[in-house]
Backbone as CSV, one residue per row, in Angstrom:
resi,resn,N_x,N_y,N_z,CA_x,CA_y,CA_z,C_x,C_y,C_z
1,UNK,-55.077,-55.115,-66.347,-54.475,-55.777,-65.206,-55.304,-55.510,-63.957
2,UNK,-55.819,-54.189,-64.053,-56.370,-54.142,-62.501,-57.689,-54.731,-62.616
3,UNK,-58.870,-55.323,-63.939,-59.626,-55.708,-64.005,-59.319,-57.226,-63.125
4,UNK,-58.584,-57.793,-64.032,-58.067,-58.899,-63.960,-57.216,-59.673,-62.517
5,UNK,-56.775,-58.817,-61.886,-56.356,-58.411,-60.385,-57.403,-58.337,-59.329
6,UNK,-58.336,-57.518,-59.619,-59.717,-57.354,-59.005,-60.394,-58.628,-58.713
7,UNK,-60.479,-59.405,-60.029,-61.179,-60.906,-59.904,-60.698,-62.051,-59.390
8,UNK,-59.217,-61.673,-59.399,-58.559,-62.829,-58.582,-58.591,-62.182,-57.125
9,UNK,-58.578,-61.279,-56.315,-58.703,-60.813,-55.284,-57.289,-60.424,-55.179
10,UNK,-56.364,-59.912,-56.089,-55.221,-59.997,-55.554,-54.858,-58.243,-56.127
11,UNK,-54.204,-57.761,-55.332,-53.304,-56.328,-55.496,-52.874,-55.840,-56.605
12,UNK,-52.999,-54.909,-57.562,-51.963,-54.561,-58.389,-51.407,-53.838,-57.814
13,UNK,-49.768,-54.301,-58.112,-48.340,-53.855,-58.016,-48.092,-52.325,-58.329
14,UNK,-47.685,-51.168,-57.678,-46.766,-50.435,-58.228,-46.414,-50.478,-59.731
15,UNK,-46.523,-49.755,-60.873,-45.745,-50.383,-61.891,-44.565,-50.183,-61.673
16,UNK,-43.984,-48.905,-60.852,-42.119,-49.192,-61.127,-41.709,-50.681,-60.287
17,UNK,-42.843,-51.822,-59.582,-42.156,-52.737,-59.009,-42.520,-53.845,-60.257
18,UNK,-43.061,-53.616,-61.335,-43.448,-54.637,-61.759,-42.052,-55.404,-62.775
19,UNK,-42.392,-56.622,-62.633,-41.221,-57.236,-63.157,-39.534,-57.385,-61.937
20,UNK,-40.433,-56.785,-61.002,-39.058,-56.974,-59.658,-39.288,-58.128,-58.637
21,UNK,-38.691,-58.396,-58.022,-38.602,-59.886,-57.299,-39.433,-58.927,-55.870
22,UNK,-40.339,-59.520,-55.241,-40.425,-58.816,-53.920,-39.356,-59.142,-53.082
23,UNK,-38.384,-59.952,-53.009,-37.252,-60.748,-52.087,-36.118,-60.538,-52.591
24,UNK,-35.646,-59.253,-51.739,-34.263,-58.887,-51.865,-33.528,-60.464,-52.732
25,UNK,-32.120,-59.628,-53.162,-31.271,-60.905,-53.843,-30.604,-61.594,-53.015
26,UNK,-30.440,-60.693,-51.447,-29.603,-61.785,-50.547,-30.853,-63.004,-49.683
27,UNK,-31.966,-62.001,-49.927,-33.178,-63.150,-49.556,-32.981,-64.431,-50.472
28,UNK,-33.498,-63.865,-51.923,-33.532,-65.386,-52.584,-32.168,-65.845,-52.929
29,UNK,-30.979,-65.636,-52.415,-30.089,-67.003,-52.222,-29.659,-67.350,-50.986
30,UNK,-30.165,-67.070,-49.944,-30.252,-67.137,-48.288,-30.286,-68.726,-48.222
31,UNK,-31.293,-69.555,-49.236,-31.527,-70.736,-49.120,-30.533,-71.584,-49.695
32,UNK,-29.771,-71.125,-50.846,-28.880,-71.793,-51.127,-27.522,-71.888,-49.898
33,UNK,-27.220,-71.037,-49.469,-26.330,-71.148,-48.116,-26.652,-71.997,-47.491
34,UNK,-27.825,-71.807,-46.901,-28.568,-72.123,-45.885,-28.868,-73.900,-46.412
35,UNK,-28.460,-74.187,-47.226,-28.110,-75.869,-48.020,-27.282,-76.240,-47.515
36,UNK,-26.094,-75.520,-47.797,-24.418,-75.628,-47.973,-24.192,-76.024,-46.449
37,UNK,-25.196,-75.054,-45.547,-24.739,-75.313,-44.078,-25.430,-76.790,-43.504
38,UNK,-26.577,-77.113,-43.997,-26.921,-78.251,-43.378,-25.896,-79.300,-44.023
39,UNK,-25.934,-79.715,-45.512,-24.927,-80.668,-45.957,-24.122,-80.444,-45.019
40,UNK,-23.034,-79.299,-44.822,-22.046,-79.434,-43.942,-22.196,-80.181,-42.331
41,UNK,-23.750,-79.989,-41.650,-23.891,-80.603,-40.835,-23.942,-81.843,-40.761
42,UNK,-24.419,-82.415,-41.995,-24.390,-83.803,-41.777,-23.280,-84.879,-42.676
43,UNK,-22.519,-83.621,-42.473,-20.966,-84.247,-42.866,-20.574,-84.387,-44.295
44,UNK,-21.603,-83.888,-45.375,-21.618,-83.943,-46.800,-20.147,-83.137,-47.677
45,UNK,-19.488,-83.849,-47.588,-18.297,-82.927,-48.681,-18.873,-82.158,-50.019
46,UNK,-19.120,-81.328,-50.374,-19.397,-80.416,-51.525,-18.445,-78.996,-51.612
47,UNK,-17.278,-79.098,-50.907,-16.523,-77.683,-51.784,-15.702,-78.399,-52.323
48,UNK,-14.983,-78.235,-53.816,-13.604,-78.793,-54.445,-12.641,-77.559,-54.068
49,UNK,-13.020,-76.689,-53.538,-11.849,-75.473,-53.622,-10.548,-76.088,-52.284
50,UNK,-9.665,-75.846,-52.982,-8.085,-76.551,-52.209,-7.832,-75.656,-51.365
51,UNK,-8.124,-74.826,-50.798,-8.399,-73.167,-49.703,-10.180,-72.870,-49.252
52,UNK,-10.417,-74.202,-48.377,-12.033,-73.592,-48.192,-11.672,-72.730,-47.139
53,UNK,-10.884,-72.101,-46.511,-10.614,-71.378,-45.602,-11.096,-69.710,-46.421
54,UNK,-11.001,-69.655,-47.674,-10.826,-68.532,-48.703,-12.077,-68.492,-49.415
55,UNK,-12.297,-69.429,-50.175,-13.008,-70.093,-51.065,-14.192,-70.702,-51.248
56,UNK,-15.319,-70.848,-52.006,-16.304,-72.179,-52.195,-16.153,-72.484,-53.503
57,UNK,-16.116,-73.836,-53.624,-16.231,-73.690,-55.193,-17.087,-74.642,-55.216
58,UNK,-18.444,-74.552,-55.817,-19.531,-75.537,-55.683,-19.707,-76.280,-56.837
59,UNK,-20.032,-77.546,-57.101,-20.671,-77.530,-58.642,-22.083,-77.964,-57.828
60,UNK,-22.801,-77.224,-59.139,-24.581,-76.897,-58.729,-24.926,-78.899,-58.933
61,UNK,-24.794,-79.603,-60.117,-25.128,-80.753,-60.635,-24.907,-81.542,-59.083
62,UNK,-23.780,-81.567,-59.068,-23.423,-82.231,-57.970,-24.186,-82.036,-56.256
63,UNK,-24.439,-80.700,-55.586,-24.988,-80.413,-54.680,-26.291,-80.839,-55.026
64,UNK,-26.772,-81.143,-55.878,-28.229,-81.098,-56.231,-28.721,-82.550,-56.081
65,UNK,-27.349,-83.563,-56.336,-27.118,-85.112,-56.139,-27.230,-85.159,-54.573
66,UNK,-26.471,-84.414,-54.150,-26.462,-84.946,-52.829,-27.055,-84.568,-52.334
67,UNK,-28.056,-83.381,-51.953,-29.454,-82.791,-51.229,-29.790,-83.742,-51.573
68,UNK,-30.214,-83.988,-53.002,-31.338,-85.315,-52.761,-31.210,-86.874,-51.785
69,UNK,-29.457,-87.082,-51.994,-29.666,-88.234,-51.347,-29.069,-88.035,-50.160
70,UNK,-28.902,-86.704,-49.781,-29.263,-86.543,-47.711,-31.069,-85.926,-47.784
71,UNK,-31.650,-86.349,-48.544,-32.994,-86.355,-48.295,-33.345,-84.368,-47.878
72,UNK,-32.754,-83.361,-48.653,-32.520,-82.039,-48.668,-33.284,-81.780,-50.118
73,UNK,-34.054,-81.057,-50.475,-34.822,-80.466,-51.873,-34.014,-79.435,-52.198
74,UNK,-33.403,-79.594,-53.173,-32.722,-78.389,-53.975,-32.821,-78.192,-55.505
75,UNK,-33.260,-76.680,-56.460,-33.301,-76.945,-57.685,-32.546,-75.886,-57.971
76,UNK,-31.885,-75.674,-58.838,-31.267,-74.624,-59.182,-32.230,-74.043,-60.330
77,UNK,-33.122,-73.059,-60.001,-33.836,-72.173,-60.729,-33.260,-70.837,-61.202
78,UNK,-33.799,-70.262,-62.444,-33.201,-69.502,-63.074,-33.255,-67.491,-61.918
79,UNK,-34.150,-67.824,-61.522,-34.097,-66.850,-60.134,-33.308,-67.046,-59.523
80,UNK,-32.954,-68.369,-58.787,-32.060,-68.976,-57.954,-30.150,-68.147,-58.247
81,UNK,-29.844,-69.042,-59.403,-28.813,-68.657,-60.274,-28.846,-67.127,-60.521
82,UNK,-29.899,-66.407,-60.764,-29.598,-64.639,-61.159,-29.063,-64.173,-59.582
83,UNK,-29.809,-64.437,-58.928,-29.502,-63.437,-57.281,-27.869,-64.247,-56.787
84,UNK,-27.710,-65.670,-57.215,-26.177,-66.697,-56.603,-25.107,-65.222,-57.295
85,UNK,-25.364,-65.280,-58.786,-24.605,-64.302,-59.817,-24.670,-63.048,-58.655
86,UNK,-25.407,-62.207,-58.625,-25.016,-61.012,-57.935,-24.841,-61.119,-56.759
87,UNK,-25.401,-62.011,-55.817,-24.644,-62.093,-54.365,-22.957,-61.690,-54.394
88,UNK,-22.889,-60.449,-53.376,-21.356,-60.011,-53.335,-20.259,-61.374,-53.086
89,UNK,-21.115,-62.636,-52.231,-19.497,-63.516,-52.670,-19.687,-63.999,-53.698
90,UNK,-20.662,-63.812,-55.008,-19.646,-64.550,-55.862,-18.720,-64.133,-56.319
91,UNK,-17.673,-64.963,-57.222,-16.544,-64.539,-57.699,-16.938,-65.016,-59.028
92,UNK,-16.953,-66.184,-59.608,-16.952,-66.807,-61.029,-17.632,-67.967,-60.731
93,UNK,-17.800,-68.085,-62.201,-18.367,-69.521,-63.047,-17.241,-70.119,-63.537
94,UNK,-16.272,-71.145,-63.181,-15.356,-71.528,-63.997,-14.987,-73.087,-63.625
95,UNK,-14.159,-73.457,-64.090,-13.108,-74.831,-63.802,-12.298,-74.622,-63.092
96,UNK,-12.602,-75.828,-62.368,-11.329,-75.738,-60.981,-10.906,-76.760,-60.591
97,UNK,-9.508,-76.937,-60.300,-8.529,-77.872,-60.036,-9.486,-78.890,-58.718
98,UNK,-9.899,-79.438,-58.832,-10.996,-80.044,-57.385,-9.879,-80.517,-56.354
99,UNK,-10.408,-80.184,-55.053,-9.427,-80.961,-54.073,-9.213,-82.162,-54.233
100,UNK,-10.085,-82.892,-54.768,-10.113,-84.560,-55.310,-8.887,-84.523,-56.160
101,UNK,-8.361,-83.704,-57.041,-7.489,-84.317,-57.962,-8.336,-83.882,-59.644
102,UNK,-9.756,-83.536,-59.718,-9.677,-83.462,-60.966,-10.090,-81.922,-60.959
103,UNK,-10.432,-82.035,-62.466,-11.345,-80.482,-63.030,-12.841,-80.398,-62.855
104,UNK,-13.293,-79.695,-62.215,-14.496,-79.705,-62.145,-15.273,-78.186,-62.291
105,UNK,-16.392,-78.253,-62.586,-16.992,-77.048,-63.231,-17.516,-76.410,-62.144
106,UNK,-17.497,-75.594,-61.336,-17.626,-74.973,-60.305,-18.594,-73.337,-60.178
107,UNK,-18.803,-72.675,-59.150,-19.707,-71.423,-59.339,-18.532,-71.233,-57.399
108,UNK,-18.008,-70.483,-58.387,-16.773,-69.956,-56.587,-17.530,-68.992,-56.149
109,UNK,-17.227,-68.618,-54.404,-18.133,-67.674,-53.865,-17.066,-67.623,-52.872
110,UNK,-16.686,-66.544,-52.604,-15.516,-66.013,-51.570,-16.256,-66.533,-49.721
111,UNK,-15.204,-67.830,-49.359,-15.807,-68.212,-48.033,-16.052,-67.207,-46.879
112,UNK,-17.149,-67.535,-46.118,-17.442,-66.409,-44.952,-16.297,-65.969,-43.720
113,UNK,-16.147,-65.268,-43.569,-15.082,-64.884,-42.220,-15.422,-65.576,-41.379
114,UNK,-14.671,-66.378,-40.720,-15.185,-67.187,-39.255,-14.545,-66.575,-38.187
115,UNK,-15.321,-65.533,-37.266,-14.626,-65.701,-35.765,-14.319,-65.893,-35.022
């Protein structure tokens, strides 16, 4: 590795960092929020949770529809999804009664305190 490191001009790592994200987990899902808040700016409905006062309940398929067509880039990558999972608001992966009226497959995340 350090041969191989050397020739690309680039650093070898620490080994106890190797295989670790350099970007904290609240870093790499900072951007997924940081989605949720623009949609919200430009008026995009994406929570089904019937308590967004409490609640998010997102479905990923769906946010991913509508970034694209408010012209927003979003992918749900498997990095993406590991750090959403341990971010302290999530709560679950499950089905949820949608404010619309149906069931929808959701990733809930306990809503932010507003002051």
């Amino acid at each position: 590795m350090l041969r191989t490191n050397g020739r690309l001009g680039a650093e070898t790592p620490p080994i106890e960092n190797l295989g670790q994200s350099v970007l904290s987990l609240a870093d790499q899902s900072a951007p997924f929020f940081d989605l949720l808040a623009a949609l919200d700016k430009l008026g995009v409905s994406w929570n089904h949770a019937r308590k967004p006062e409490k609640v998010w309940a997102v479905s990923m398929p769906e946010v991913t529809r509508l970034s694209a067509a408010a012209g927003l880039v979003f992918r749900l990558t498997e990095d993406m999804a590991f750090s959403l999972r341990a971010d302290p608001r999530f709560v679950a992966a499950k089905t949820v009664r949608s404010v619309h009226g149906h069931a929808v497959h959701c990733w809930v995340f306990s809503a932010p305190t507003r002051h």
